[in-house]
TORLO-556242 format. One record per atom (N, C-alpha, C): residue in three letters; atom name; z, y, x negated. Coordinates in nm, 2 decimals. Layout:
N
residu atome Z Y X
ala CA Z Y X
...
***
This chain:
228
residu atome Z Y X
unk N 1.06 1.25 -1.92
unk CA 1.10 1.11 -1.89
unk C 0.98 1.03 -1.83
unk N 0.98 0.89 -1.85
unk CA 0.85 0.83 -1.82
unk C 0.91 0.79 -1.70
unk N 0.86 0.77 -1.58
unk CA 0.85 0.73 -1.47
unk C 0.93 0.61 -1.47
unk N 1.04 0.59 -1.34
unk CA 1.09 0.40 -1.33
unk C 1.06 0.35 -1.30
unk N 1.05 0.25 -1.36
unk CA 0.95 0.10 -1.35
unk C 0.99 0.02 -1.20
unk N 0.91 0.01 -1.18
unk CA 0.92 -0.11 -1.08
unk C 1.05 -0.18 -1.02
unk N 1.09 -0.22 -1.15
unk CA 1.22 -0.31 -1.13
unk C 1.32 -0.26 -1.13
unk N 1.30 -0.12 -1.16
unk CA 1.45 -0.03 -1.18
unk C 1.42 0.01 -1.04
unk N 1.33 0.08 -0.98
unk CA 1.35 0.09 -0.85
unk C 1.35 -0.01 -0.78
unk N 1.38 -0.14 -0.80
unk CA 1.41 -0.26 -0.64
unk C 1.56 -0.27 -0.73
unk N 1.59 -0.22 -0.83
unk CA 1.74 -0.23 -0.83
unk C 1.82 -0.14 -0.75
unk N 1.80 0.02 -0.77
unk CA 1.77 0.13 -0.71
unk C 1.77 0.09 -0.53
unk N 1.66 0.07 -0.49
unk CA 1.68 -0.03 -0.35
unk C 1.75 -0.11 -0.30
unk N 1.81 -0.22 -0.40
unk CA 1.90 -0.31 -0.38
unk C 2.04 -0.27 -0.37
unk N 2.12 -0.21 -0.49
unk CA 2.23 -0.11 -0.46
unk C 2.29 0.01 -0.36
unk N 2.19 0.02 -0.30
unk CA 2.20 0.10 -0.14
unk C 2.24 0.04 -0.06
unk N 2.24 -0.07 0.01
unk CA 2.29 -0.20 0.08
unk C 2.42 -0.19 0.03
unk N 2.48 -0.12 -0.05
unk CA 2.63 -0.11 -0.09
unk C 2.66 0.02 -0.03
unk N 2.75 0.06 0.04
unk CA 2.79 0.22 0.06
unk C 2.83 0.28 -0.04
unk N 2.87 0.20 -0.17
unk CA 2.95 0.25 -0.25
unk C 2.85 0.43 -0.36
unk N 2.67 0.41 -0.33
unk CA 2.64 0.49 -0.35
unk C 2.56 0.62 -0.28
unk N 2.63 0.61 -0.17
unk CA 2.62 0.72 -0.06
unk C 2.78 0.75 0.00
unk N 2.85 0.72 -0.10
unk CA 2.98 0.79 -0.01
unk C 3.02 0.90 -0.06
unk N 2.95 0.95 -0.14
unk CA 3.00 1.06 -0.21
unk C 3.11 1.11 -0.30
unk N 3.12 0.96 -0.39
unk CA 3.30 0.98 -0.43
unk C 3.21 0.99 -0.59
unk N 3.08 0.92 -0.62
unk CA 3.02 0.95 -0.77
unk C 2.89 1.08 -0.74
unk N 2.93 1.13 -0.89
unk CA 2.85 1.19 -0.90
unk C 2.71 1.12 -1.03
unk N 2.69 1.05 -1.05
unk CA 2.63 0.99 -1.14
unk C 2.64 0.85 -1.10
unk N 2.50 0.77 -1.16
unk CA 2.48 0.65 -1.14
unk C 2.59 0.56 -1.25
unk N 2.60 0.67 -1.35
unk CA 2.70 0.59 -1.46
unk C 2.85 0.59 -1.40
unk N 2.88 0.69 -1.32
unk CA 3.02 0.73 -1.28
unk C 3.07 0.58 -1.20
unk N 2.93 0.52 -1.13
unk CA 2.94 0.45 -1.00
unk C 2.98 0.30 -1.08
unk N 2.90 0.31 -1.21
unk CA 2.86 0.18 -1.26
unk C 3.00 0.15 -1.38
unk N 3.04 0.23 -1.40
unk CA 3.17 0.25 -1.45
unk C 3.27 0.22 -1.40
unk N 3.30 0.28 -1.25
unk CA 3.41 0.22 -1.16
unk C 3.42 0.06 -1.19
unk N 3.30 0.02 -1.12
unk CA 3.27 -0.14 -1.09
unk C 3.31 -0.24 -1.21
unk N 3.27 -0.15 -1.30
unk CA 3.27 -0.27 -1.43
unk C 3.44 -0.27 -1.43
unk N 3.55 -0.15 -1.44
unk CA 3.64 -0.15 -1.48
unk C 3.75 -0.26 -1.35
unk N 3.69 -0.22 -1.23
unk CA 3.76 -0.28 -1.13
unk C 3.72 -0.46 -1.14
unk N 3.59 -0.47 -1.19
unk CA 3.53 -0.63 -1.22
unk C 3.67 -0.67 -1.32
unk N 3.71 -0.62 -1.39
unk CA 3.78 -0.67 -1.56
unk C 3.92 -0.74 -1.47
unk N 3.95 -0.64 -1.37
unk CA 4.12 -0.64 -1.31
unk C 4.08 -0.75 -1.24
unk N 3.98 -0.79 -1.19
unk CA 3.94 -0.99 -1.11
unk C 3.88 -0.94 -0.94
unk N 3.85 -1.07 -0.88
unk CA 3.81 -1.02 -0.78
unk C 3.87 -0.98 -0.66
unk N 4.02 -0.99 -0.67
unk CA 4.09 -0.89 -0.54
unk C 4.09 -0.78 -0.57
unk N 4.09 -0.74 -0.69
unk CA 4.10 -0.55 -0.69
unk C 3.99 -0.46 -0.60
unk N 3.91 -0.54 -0.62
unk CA 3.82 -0.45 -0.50
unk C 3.71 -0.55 -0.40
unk N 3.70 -0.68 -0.40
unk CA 3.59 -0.75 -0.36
unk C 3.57 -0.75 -0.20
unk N 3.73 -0.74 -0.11
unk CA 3.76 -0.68 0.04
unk C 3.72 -0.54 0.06
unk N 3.68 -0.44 -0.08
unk CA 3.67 -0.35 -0.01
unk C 3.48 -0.24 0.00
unk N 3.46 -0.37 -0.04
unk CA 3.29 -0.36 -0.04
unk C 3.27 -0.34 0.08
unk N 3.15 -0.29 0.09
unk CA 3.06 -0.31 0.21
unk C 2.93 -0.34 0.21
unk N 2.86 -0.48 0.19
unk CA 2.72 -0.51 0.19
unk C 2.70 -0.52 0.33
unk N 2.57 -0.44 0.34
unk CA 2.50 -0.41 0.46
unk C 2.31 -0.52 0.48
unk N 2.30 -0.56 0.60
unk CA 2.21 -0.54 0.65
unk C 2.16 -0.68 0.54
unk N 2.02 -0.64 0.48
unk CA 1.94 -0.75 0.43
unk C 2.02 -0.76 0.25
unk N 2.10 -0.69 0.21
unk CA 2.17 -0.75 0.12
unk C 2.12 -0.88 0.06
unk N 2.17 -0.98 0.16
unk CA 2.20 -1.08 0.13
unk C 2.03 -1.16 0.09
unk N 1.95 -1.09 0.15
unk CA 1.82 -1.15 0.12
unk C 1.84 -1.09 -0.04
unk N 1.84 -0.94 -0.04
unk CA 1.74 -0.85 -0.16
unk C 1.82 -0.93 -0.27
unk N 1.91 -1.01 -0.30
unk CA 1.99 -1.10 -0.39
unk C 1.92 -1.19 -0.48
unk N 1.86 -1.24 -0.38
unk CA 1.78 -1.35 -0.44
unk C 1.59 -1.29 -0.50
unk N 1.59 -1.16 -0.53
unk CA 1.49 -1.11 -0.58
unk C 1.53 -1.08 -0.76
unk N 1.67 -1.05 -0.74
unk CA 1.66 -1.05 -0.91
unk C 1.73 -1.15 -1.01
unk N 1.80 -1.28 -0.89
unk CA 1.86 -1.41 -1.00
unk C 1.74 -1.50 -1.01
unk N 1.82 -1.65 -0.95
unk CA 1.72 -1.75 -0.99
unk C 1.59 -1.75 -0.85
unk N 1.58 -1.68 -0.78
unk CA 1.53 -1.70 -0.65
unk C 1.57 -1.78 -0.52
unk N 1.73 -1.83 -0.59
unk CA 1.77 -1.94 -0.51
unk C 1.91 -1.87 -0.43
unk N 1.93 -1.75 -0.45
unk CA 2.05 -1.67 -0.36
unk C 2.15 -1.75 -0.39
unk N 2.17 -1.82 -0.50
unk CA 2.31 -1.91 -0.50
unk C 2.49 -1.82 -0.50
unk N 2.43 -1.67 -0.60
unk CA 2.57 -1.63 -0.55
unk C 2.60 -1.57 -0.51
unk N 2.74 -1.55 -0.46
unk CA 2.82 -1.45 -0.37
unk C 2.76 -1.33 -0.35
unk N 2.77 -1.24 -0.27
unk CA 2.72 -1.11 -0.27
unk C 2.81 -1.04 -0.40
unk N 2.97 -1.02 -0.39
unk CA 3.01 -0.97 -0.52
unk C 2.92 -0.99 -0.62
unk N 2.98 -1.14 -0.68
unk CA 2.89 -1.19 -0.85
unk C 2.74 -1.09 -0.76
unk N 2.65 -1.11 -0.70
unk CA 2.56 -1.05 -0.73
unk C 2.54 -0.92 -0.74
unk N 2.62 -0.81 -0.68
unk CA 2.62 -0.68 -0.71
unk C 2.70 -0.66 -0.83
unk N 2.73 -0.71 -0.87
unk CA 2.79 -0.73 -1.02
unk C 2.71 -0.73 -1.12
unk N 2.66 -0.86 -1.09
unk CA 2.49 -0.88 -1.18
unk C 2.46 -0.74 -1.21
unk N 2.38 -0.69 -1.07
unk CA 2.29 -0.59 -1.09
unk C 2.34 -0.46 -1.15
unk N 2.48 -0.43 -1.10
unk CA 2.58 -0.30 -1.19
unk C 2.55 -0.31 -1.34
unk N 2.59 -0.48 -1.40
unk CA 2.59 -0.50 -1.52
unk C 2.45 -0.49 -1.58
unk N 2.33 -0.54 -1.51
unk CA 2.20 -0.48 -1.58
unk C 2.17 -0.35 -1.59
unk N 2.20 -0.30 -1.45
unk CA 2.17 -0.16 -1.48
unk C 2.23 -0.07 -1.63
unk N 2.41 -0.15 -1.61
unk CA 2.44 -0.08 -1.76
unk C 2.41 -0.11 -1.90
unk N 2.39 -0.26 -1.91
unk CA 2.31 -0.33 -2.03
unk C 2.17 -0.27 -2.02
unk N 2.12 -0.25 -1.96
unk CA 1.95 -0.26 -1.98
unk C 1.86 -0.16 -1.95
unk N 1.93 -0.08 -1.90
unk CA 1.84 0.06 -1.81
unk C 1.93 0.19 -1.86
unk N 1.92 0.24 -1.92
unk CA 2.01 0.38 -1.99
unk C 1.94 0.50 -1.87
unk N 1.85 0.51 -1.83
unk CA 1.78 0.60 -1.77
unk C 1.83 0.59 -1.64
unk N 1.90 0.48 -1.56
unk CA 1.93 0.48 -1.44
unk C 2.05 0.55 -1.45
unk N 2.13 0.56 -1.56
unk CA 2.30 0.57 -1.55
unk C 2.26 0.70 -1.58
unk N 2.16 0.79 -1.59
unk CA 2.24 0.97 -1.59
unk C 2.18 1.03 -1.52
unk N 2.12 0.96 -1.37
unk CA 2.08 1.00 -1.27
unk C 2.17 1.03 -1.21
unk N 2.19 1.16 -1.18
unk CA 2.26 1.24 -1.07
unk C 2.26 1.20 -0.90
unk N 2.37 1.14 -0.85
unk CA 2.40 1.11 -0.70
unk C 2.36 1.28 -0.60
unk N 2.30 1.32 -0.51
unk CA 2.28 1.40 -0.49
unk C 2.24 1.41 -0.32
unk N 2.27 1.45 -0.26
unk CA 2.26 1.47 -0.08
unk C 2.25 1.36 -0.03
unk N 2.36 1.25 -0.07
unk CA 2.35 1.11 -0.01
unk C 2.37 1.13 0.13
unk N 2.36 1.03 0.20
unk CA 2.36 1.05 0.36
unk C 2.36 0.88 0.44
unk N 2.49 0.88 0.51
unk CA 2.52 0.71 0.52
unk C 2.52 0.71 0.68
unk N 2.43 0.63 0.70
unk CA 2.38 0.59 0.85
unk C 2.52 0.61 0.91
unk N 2.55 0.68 1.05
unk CA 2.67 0.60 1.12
unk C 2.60 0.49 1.28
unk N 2.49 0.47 1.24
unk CA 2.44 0.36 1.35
unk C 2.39 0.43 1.46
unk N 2.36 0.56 1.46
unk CA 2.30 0.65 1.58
unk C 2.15 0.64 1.61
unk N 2.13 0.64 1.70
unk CA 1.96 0.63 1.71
unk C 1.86 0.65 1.62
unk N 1.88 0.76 1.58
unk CA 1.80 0.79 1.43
unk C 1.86 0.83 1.31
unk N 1.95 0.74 1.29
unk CA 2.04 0.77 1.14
unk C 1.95 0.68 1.03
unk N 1.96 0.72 0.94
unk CA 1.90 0.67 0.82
unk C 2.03 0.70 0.70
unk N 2.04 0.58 0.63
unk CA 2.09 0.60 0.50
unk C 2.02 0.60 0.39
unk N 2.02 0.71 0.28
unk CA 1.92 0.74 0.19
unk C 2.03 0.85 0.10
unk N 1.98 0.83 0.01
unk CA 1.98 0.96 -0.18
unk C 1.92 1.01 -0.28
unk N 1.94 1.09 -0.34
unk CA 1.85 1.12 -0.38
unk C 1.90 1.17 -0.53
unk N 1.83 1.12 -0.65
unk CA 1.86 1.05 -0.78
unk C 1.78 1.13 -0.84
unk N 1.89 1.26 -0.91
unk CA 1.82 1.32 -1.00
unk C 1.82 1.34 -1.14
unk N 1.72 1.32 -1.20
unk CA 1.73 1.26 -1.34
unk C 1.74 1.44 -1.42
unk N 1.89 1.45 -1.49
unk CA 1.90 1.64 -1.53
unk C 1.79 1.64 -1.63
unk N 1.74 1.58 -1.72
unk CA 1.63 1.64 -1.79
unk C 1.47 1.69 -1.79
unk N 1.47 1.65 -1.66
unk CA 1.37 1.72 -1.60
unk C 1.31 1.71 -1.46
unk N 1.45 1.71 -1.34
unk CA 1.44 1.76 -1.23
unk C 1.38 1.61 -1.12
unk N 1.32 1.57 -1.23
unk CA 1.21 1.43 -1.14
unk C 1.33 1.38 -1.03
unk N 1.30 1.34 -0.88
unk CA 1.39 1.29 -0.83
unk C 1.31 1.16 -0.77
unk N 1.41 1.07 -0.77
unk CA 1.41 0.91 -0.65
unk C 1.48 0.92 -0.56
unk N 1.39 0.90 -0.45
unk CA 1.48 0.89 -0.30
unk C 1.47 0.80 -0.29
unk N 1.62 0.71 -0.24
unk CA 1.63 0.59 -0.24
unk C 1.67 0.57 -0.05
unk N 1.60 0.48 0.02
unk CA 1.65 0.47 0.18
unk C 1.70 0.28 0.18
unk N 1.77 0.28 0.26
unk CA 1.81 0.16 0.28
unk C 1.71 0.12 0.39
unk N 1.70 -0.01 0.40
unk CA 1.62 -0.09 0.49
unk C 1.72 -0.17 0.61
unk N 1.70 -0.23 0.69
unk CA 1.75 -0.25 0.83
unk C 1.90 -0.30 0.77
unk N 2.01 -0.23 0.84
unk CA 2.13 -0.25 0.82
unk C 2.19 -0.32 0.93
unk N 2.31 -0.32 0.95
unk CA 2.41 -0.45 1.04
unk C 2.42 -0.42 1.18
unk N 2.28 -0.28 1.27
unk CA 2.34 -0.26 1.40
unk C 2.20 -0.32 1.42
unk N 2.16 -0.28 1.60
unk CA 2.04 -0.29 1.62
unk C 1.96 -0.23 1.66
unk N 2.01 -0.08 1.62
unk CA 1.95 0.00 1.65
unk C 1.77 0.00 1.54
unk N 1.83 -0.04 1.39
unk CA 1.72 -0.05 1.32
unk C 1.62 -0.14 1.36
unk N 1.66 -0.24 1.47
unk CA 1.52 -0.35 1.50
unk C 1.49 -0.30 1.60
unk N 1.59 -0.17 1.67
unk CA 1.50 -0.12 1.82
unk C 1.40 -0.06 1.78
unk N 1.40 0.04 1.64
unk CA 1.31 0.15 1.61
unk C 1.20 0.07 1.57
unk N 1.18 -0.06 1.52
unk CA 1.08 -0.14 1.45
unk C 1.02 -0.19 1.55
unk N 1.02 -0.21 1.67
unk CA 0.98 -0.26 1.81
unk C 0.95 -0.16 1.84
unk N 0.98 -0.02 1.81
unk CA 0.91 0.11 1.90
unk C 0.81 0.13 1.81
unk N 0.79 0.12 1.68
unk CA 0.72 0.16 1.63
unk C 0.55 0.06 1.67
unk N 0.58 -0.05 1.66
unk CA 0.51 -0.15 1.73
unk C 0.36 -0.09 1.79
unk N 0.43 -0.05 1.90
unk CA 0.33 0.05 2.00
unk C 0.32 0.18 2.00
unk N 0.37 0.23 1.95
unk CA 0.37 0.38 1.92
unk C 0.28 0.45 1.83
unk N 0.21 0.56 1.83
unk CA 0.09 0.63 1.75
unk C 0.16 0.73 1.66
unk N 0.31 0.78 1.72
unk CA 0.38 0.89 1.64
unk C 0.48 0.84 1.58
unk N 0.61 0.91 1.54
unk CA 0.69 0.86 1.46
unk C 0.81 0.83 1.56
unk N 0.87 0.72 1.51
unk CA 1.00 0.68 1.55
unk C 1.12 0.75 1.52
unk N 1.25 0.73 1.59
unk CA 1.35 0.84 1.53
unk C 1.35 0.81 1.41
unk N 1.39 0.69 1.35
unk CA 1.43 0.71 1.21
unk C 1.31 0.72 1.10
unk N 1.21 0.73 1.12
unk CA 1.09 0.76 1.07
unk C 1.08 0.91 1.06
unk N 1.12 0.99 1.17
unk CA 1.12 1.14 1.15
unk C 1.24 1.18 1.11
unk N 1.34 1.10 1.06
unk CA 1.44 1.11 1.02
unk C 1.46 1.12 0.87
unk N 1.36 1.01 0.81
unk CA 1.30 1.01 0.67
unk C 1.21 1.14 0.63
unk N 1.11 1.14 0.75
unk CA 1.06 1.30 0.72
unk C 1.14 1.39 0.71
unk N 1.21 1.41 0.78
unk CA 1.33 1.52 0.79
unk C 1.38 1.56 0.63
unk N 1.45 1.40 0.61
unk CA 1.51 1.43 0.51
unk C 1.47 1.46 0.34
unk N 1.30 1.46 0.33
unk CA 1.21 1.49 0.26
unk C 1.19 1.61 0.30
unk N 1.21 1.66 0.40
unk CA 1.16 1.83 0.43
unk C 1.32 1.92 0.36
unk N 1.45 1.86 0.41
unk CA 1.55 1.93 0.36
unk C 1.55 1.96 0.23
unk N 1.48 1.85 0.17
unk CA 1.51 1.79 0.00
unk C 1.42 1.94 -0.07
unk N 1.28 1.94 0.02
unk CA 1.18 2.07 -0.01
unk C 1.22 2.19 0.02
unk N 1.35 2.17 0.11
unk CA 1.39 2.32 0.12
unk C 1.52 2.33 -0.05
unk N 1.53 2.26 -0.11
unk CA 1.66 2.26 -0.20
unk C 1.56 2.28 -0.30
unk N 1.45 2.29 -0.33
unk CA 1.34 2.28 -0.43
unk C 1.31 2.15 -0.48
unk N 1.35 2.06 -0.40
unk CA 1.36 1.91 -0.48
unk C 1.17 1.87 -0.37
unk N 1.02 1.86 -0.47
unk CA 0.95 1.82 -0.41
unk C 0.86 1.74 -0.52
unk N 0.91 1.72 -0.67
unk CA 0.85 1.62 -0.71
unk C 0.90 1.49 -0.70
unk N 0.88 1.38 -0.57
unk CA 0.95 1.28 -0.57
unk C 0.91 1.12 -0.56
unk N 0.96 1.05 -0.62
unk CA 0.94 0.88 -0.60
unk C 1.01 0.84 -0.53
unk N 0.96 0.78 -0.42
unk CA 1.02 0.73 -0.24
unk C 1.05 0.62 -0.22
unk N 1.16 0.52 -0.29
unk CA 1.15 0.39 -0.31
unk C 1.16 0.29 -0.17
unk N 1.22 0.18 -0.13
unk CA 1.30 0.13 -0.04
unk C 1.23 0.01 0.00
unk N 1.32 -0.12 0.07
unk CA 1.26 -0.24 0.10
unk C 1.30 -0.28 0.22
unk N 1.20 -0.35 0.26
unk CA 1.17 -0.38 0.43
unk C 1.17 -0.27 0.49
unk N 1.26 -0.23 0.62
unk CA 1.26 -0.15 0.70
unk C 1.17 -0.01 0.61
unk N 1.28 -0.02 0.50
unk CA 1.25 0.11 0.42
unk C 1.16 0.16 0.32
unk N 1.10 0.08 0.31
unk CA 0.95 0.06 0.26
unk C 0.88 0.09 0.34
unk N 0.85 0.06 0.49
unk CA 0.82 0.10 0.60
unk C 0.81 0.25 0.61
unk N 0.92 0.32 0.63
unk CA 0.99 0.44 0.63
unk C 0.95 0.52 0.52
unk N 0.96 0.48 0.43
unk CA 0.91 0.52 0.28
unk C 0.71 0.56 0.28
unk N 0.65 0.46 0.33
unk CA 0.52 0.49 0.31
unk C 0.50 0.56 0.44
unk N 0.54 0.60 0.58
unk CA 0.50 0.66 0.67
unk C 0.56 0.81 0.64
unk N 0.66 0.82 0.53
unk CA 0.69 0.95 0.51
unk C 0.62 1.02 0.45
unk N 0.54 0.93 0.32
unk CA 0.42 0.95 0.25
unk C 0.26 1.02 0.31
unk N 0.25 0.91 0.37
unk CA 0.16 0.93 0.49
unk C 0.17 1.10 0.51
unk N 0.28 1.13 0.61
unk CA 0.31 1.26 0.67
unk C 0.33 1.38 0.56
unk N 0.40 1.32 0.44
unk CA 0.41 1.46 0.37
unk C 0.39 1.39 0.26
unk N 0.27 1.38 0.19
unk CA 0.23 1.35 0.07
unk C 0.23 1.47 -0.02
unk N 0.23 1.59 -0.04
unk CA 0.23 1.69 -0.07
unk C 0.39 1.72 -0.12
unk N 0.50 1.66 -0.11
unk CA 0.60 1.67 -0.16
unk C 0.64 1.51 -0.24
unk N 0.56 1.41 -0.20
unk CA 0.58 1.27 -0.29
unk C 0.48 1.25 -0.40
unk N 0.52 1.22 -0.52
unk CA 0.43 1.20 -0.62
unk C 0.40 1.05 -0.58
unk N 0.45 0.99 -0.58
unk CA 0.49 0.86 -0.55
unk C 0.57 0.78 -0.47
unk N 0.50 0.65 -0.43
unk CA 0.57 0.57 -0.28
unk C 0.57 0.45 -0.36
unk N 0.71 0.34 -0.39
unk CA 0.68 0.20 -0.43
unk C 0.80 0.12 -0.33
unk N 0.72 0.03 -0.24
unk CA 0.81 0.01 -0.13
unk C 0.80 -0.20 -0.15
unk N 0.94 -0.22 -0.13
unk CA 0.92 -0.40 -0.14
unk C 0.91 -0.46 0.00
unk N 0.85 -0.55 0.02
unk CA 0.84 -0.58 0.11
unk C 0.83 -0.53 0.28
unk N 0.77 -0.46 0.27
unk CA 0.76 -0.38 0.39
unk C 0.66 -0.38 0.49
unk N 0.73 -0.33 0.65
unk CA 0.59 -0.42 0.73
unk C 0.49 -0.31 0.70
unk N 0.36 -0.34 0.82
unk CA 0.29 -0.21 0.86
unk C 0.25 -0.14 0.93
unk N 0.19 -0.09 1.02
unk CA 0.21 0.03 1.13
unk C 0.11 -0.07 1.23
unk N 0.14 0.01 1.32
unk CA 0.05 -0.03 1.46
unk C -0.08 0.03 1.42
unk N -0.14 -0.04 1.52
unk CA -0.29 0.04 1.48
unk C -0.27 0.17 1.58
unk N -0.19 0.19 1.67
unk CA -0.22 0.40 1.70
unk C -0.21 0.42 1.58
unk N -0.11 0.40 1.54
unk CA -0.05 0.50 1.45
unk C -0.17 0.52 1.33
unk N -0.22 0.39 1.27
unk CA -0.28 0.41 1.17
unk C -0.44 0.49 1.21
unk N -0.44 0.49 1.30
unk CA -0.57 0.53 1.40
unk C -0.53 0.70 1.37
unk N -0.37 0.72 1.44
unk CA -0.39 0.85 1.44
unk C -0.40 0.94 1.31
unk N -0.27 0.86 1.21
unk CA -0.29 0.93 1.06
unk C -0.39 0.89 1.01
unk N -0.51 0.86 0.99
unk CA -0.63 0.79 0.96
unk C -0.67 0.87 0.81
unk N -0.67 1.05 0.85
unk CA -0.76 1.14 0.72
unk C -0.59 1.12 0.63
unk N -0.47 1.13 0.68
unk CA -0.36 1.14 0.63
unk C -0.35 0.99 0.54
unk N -0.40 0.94 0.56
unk CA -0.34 0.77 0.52
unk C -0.49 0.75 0.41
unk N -0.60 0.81 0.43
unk CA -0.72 0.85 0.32
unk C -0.69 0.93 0.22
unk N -0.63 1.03 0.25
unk CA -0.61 1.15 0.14
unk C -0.51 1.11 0.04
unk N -0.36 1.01 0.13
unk CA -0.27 0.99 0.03
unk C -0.20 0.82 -0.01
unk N -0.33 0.76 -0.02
unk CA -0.34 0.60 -0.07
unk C -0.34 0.59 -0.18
unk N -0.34 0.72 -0.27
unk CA -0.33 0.68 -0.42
unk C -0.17 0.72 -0.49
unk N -0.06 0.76 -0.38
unk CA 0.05 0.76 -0.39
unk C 0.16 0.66 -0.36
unk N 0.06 0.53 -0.31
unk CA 0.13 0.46 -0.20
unk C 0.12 0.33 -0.33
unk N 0.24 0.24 -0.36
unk CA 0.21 0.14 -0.39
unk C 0.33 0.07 -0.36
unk N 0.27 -0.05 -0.29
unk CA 0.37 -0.15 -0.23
unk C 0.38 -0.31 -0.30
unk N 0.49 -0.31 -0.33
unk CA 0.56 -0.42 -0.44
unk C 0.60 -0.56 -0.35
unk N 0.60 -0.64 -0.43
unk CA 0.68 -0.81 -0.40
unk C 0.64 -0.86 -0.48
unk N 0.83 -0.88 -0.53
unk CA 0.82 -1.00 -0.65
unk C 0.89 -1.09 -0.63
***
């Protein structure tokens, strides 16, 4: 399978801001994209109360309409369900797989991990700053800090688990926060990421980049950071 493009992973990043694919009720991206479409048909009380858009949602919206965020969060996770099924066949038989949904604890991270069955390749998908404040405290620690933050070693963490399941050829997607998160995981364990493509995301303090310095030389050719 050829690698996902760019745009499939800030879709990929965008649909995380939904719980609906870390709760563990799909096993497949089609299973997920299937519900939605069929619940879309029945109008928008059958399920529009029972969403949950999180965190920058509301920005990552206006990255794939007109640029003007004009609609609703629904119509917009709708949009994007319905591209993914019109237009992207490769995202829908990607396997849902060790999802993991923040409960707002100091170092909780929401993230999954999207395995494509024909040949093992996985995307780890992390959400970026969600609706507590615990995510802007870790972004202010990180600030001044040379090592990693909880949720930063929480991202590591959850790439070390992935390496104990044999899952170590991986693409690390995520935007803002998690883009962030995404390229400092890289940084630390480049040796299990083929690839980093992160949207909009900040950058590190200078400890930090001071301290990973040979780490952040060795694995710059894994790192590529997106805005469109």
């Amino acid at each position: 399978m050829a690698e996902l493009s760019e745009q499939e992973l800030l879709l990929l990043s965008t649909i995380i801001y939904e719980d609906s694919i870390v709760s563990g009720n799909f096993e497949t991206i089609e299973s997920l994209v299937d519900y939605y479409i069929s619940l879309d048909k029945e109008g928008a009380q059958a399920w529009g109360e029972g969403t949950n858009y999180c965190g920058d949602f509301g920005h990552m919206q206006t990255r794939l309409d007109d640029g003007e965020g004009g609609r609703i969060p629904q119509e917009e996770f709708m949009y994007i369900i319905k591209e993914i099924n019109e237009n992207h066949p490769e995202l829908l038989k990607l396997e849902i797989q060790y999802p993991v949904l923040s409960e707002y604890g100091r170092s909780d991270i929401t993230a999954v991990c999207l395995v494509n069955p024909d040949d093992g390749k996985a995307t780890v998908v992390i959400r970026g700053t969600d609706t507590s404040y615990t995510a802007w405290r870790d972004n202010f620690e990180h600030a001044g800090e040379s090592g990693l933050t909880p949720m930063e070693q929480s991202t590591v963490d959850y790439i070390d688990m992935l390496a104990e399941m044999g899952i170590t050829d991986i693409t690390l997607t995520g935007h803002s926060k998690a883009a962030h998160m995404a390229a400092v995981a890289t940084i630390v364990r480049g040796d299990k990421i083929s690839r980093c493509v992160g949207f909009d995301g900040q950058g590190g303090s200078d400890e930090f980049l001071y301290r990973y310095r040979d780490e952040i030389a060795a694995n710059r050719r894994r790192r590529l950071s997106g805005s469109k």
